[in-house]
Structures are given as structure tokens and as C-alpha cells.
ZALUMZA-979832 format. One record per residue: z, x, y of N, C-alpha, C in turn; residue number from 1; residue in three letters. Coordinates in pm, 1 decimal, decimal comma, m for minus. Layout:
<atoms>
<atom n_Z="Z" n_X="X" n_Y="Y" ca_Z="Z" ca_X="X" ca_Y="Y" c_Z="Z" c_X="X" c_Y="Y" vogu="NUM" gumi="ALA"/>
...
</atoms>
This chain:
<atoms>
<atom n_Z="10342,7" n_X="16257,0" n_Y="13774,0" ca_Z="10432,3" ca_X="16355,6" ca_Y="13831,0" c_Z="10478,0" c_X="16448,3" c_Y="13720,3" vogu="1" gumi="UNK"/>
<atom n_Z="10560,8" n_X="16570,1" n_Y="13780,9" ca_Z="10563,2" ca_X="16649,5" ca_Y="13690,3" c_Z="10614,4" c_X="16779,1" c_Y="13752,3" vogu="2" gumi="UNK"/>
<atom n_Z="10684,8" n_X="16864,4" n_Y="13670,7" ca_Z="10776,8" ca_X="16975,0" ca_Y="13696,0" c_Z="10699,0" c_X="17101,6" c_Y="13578,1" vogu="3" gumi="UNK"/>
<atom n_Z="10665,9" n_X="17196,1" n_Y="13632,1" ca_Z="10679,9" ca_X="17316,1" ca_Y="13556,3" c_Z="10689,3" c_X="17477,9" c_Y="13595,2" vogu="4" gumi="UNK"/>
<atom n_Z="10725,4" n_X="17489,5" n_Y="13522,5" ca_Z="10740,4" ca_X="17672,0" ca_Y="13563,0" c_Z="10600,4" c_X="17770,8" c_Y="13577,3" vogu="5" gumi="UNK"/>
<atom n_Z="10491,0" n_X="17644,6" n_Y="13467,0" ca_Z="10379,7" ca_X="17755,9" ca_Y="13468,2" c_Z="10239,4" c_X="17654,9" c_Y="13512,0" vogu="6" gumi="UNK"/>
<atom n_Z="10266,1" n_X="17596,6" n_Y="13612,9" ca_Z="10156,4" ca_X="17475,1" ca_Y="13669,7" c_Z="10018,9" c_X="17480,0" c_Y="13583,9" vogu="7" gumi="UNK"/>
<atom n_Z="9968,6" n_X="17544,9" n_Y="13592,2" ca_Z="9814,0" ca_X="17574,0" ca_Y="13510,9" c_Z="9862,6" c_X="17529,4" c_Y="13369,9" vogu="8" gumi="UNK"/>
<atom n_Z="9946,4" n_X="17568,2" n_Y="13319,6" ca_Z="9957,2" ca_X="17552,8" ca_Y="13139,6" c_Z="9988,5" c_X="17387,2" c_Y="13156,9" vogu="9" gumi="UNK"/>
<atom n_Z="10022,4" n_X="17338,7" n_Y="13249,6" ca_Z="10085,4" ca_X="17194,0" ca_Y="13184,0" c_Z="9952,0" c_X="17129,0" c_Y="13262,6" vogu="10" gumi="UNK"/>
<atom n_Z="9894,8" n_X="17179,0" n_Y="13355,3" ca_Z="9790,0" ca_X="17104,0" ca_Y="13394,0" c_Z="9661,5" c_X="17095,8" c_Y="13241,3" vogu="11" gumi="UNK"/>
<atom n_Z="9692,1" n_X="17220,2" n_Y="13240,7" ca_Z="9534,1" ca_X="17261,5" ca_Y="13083,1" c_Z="9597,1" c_X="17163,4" c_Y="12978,9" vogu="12" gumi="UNK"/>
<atom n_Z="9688,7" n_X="17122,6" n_Y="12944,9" ca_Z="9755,9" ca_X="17067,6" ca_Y="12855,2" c_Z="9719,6" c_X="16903,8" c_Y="12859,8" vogu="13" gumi="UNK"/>
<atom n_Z="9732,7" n_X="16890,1" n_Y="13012,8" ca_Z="9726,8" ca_X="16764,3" ca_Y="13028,9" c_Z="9581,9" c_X="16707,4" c_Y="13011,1" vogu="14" gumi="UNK"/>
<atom n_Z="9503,0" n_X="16806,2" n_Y="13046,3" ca_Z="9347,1" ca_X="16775,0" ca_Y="13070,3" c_Z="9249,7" c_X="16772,5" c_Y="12926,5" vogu="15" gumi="UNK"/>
<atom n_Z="9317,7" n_X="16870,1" n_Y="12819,3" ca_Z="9288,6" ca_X="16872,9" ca_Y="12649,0" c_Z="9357,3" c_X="16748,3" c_Y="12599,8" vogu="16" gumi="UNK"/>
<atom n_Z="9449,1" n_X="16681,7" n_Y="12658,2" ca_Z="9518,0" ca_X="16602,3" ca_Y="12570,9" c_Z="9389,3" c_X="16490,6" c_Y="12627,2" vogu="17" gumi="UNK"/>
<atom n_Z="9361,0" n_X="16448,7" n_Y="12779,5" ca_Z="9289,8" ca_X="16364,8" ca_Y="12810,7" c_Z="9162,7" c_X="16354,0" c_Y="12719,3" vogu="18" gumi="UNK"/>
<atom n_Z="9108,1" n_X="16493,8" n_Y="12715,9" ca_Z="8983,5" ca_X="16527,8" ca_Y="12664,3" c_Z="8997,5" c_X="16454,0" c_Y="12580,8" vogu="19" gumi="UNK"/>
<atom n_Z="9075,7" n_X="16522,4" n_Y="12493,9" ca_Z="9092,3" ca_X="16474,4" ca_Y="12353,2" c_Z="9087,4" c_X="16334,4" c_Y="12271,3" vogu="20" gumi="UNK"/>
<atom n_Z="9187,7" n_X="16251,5" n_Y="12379,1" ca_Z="9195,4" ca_X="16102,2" ca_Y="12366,2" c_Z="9367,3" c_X="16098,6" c_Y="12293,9" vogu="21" gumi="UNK"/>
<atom n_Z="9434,3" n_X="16167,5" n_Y="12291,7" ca_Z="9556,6" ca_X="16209,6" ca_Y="12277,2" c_Z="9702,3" c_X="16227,8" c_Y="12372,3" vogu="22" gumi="UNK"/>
<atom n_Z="9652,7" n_X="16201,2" n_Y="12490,2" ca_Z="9751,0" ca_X="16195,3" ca_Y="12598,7" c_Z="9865,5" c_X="16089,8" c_Y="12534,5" vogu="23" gumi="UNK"/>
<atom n_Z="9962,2" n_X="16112,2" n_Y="12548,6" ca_Z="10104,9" ca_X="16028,4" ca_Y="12561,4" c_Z="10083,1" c_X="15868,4" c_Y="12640,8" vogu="24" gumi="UNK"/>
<atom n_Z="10080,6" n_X="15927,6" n_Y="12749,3" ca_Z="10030,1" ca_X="15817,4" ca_Y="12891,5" c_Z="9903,6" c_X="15722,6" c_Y="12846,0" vogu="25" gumi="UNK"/>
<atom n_Z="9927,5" n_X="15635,2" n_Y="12752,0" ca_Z="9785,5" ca_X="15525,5" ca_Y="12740,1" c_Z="9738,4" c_X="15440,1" c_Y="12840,5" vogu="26" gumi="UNK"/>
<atom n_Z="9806,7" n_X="15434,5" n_Y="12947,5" ca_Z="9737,0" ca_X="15400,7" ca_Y="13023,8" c_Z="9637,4" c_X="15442,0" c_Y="13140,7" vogu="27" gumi="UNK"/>
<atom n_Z="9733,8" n_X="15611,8" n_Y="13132,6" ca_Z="9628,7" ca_X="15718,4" ca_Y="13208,0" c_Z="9528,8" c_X="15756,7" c_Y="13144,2" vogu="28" gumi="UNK"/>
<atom n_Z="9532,2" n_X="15788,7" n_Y="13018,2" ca_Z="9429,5" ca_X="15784,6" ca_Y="12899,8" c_Z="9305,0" c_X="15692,6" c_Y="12895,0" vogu="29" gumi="UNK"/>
<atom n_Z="9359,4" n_X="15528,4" n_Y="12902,4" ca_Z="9259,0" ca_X="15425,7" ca_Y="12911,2" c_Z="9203,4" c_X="15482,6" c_Y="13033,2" vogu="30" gumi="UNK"/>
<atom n_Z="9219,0" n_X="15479,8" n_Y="13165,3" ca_Z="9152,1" ca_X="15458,5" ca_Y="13297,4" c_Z="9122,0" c_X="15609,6" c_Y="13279,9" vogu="31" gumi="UNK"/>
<atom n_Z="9143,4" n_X="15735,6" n_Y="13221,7" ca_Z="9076,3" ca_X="15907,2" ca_Y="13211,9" c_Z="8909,4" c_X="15808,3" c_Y="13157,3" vogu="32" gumi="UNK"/>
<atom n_Z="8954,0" n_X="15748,4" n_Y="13019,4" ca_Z="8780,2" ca_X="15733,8" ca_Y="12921,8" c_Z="8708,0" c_X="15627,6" c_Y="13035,9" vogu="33" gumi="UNK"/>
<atom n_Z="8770,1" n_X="15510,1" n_Y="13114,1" ca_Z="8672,6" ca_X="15425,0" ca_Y="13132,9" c_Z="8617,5" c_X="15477,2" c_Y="13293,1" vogu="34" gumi="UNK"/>
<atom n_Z="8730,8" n_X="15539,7" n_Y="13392,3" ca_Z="8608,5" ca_X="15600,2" ca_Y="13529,0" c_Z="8589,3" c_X="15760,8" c_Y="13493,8" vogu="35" gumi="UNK"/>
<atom n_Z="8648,7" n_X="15785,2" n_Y="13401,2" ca_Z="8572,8" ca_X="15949,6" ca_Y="13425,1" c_Z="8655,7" c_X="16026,4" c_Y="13447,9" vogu="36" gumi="UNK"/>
<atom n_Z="8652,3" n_X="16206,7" n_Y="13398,6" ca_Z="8713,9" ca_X="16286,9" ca_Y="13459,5" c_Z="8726,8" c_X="16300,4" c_Y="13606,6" vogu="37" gumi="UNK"/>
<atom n_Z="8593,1" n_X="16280,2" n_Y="13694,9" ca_Z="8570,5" ca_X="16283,7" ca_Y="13840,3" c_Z="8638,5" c_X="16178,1" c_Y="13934,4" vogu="38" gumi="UNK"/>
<atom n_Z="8719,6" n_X="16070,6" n_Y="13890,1" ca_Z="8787,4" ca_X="16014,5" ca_Y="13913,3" c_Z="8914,9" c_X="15978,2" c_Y="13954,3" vogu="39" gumi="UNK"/>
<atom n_Z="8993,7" n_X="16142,6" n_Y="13895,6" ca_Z="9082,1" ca_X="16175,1" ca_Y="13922,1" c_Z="9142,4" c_X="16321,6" c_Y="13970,9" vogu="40" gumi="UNK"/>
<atom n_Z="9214,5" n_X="16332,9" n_Y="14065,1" ca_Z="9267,2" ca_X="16437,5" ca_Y="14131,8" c_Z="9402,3" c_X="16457,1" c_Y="14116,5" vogu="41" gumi="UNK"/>
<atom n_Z="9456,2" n_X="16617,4" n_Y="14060,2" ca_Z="9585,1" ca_X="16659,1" ca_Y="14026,9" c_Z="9605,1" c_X="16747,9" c_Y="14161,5" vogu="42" gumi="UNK"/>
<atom n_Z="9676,8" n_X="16752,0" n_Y="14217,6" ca_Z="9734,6" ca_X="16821,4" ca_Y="14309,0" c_Z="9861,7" c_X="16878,7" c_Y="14290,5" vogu="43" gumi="UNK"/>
<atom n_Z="9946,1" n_X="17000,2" n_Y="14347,0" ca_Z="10035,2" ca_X="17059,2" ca_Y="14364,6" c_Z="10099,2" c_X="16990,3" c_Y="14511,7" vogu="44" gumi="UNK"/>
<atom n_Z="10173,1" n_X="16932,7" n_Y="14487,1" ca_Z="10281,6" ca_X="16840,8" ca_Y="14623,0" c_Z="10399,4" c_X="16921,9" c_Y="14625,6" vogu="45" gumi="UNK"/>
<atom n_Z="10428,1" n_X="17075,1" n_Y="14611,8" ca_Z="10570,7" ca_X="17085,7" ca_Y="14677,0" c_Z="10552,6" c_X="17247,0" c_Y="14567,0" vogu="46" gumi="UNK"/>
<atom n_Z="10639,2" n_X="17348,8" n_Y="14622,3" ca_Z="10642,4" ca_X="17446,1" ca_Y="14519,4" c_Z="10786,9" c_X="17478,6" c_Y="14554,1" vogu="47" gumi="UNK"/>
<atom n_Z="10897,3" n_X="17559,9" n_Y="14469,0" ca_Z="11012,3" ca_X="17587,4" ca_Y="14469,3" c_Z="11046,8" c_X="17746,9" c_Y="14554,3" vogu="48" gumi="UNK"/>
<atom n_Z="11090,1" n_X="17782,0" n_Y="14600,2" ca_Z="11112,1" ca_X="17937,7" ca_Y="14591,7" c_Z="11227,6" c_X="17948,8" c_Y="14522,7" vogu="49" gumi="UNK"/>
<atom n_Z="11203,4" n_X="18053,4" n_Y="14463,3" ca_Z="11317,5" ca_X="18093,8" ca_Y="14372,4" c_Z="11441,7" c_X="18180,8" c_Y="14414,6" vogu="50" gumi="UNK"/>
<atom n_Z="11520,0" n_X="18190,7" n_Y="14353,4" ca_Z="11627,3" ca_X="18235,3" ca_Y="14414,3" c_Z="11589,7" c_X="18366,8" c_Y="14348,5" vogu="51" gumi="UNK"/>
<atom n_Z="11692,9" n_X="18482,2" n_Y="14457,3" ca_Z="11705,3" ca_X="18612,8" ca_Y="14404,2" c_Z="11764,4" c_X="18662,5" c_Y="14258,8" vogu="52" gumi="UNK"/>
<atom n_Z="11855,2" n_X="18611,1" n_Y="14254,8" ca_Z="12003,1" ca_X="18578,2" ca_Y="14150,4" c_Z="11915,4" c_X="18595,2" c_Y="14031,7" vogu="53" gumi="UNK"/>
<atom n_Z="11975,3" n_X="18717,5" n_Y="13934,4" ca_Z="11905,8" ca_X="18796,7" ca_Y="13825,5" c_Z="11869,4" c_X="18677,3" c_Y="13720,2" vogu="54" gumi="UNK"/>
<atom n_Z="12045,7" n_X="18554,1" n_Y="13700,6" ca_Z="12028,6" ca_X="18458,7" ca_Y="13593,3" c_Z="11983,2" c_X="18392,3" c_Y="13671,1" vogu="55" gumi="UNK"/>
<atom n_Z="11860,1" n_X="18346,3" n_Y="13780,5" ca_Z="11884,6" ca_X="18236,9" ca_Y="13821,4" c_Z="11733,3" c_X="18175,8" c_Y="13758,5" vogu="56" gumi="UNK"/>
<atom n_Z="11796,7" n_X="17995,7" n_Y="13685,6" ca_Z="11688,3" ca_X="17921,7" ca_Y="13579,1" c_Z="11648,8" c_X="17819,9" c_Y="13688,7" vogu="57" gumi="UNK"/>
<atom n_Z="11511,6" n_X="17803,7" n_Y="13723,9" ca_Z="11484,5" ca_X="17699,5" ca_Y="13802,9" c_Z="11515,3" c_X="17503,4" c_Y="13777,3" vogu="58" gumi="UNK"/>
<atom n_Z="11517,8" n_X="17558,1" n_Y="13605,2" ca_Z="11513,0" ca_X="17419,9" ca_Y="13569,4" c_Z="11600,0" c_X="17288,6" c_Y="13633,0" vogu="59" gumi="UNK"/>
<atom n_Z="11714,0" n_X="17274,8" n_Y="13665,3" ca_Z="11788,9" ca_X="17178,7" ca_Y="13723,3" c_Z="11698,2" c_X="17176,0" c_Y="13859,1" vogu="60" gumi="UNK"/>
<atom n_Z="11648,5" n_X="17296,0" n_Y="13941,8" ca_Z="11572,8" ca_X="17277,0" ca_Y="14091,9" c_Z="11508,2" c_X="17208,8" c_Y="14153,2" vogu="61" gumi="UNK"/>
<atom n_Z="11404,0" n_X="17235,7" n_Y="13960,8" ca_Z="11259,4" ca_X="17214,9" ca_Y="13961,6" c_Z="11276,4" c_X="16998,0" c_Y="13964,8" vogu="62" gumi="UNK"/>
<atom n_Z="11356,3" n_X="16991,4" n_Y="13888,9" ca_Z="11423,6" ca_X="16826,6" ca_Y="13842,5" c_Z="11460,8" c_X="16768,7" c_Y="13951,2" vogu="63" gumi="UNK"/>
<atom n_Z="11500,2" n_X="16812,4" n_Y="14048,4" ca_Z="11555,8" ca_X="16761,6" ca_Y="14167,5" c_Z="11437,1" c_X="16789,9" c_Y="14275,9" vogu="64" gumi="UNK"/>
<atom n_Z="11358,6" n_X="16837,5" n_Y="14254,5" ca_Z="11246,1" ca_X="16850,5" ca_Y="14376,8" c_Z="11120,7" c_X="16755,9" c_Y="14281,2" vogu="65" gumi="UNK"/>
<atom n_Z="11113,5" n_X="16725,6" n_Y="14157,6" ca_Z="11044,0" ca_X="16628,7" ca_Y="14124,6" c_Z="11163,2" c_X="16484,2" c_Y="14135,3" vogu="66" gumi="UNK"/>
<atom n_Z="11215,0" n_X="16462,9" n_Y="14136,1" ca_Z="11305,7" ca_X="16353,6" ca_Y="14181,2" c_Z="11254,5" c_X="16298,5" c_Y="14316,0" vogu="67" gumi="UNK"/>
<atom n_Z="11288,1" n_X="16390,8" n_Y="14420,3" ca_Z="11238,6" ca_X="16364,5" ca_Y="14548,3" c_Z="11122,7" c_X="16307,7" c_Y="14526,4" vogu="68" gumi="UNK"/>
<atom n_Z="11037,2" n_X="16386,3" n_Y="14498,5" ca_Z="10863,7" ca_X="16315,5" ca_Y="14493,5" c_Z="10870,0" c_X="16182,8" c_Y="14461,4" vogu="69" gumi="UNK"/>
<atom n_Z="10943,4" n_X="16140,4" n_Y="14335,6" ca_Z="10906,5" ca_X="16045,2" ca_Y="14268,6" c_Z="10965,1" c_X="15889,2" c_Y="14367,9" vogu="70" gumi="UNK"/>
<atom n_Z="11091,9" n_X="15988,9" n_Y="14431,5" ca_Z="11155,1" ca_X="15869,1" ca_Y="14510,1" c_Z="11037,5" c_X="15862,6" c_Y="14630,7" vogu="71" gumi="UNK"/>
<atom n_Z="11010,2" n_X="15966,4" n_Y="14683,5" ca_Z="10927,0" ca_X="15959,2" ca_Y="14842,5" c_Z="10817,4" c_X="15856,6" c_Y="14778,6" vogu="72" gumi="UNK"/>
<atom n_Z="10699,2" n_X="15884,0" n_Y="14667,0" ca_Z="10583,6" ca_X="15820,3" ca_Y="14607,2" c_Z="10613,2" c_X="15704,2" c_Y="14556,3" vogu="73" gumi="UNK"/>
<atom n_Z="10700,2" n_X="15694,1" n_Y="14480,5" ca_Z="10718,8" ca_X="15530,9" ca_Y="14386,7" c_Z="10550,4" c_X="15521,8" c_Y="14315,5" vogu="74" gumi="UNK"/>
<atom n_Z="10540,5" n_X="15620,3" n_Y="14240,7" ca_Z="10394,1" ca_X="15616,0" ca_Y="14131,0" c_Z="10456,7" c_X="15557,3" c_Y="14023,3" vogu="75" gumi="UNK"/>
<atom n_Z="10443,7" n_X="15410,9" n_Y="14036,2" ca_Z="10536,5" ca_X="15339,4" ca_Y="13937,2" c_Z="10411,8" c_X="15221,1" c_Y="13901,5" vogu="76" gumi="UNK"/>
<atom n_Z="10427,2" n_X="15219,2" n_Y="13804,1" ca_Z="10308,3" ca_X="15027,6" ca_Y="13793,8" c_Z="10203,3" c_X="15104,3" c_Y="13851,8" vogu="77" gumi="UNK"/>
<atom n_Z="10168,5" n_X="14961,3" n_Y="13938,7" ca_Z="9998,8" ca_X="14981,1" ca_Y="13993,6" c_Z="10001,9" c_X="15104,1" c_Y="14082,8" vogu="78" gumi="UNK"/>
<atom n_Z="10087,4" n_X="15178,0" n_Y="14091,4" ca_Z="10053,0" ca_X="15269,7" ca_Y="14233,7" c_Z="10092,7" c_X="15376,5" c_Y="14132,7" vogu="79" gumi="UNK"/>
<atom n_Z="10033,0" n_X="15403,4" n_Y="14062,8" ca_Z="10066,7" ca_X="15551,8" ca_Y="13945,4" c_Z="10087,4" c_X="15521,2" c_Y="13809,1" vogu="80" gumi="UNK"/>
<atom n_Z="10094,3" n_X="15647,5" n_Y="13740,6" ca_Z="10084,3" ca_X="15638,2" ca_Y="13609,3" c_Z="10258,6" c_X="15683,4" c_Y="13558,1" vogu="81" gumi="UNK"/>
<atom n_Z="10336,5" n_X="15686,7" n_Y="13605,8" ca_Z="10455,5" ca_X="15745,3" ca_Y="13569,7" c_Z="10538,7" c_X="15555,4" c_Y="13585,5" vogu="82" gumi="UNK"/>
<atom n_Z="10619,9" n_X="15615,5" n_Y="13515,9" ca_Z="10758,0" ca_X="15475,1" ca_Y="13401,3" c_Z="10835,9" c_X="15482,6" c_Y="13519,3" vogu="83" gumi="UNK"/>
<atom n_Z="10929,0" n_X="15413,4" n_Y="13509,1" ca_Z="11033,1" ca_X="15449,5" ca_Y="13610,4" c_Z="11137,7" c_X="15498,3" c_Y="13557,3" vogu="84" gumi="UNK"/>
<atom n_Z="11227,8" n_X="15625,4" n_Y="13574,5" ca_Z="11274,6" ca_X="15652,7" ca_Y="13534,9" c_Z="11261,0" c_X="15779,7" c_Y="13380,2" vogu="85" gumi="UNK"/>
<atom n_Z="11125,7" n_X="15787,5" n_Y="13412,8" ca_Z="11034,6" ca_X="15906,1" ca_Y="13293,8" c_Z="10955,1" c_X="15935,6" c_Y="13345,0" vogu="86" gumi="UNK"/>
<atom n_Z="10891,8" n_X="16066,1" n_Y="13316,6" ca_Z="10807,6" ca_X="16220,2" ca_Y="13374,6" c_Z="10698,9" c_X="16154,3" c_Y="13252,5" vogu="87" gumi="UNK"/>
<atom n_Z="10586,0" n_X="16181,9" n_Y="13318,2" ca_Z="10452,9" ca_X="16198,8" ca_Y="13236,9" c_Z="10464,8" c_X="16352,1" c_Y="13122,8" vogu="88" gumi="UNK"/>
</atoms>
């Protein structure tokens, strides 16, 4: 799971770090090298609209609409790669 302002940059990020053998996540890392890139699917589950409001920062939004996810999914242990209580 995961929150960003610029989806593509944290997806490319995530996918060089895999490449790489450098990901954070060693256990998404282990199971990226042993079934394969083709193995896994990133999807977009939810997008924000933004408010009009000149200062308005999505960040607290964006945290609370990945919250939801994480509560609706429980990608915790065997059913995901996310900690409980920590963002990939």
C-alpha cells in the first residue's frame, strides 16, 4: 500500500528498487527475485479529488484514504506485504 501525489514516480521507484535488489520490503523483494516480475500486479485502488482551496496540501487526505484501504484489505502477514501499522 501506499500514498502519493505523483503515482508513476513512486511506482518507477518501487520497480528500480525491485530491479535492483534494493527494495526496503525483503520480503517483497525475496518473492519480486524468486516468481518474477509477471507475478505481480500494482494497481491504483482509490484516487483523491482535490480541493479548490489555493493552500490546499493533500497530504493528511492522502493518509486517511490510505488508512481506509489498509483497514478495508488487512495486507498484513500472509495476505500482503505491508507491517502493521507501516506504509511500504
Amino acid at each position: 500500500m501506499g500514498a502519493s501525489r505523483d503515482l508513476r514516480a513512486r511506482l518507477n521507484r518501487h520497480l528500480a528498487e525491485l530491479k535492483l535488489g534494493i527494495h526496503p520490503n525483503k520480503t517483497l523483494l525475496r518473492d519480486w527475485h524468486e516468481f518474477g516480475q509477471h507475478a505481480f500486479v500494482f494497481e491504483m485502488l482509490d484516487t483523491l479529488e482535490p480541493s479548490n482551496a489555493p493552500d490546499y496540501n493533500p497530504t493528511d487526505d492522502l493518509e486517511v484514504l490510505e488508512a481506509l484501504w489498509l483497514e478495508k484489505l488487512q495486507p498484513f502477514g500472509a495476505a500482503g506485504y505491508n507491517k502493521a501499522g507501516k506504509r511500504v
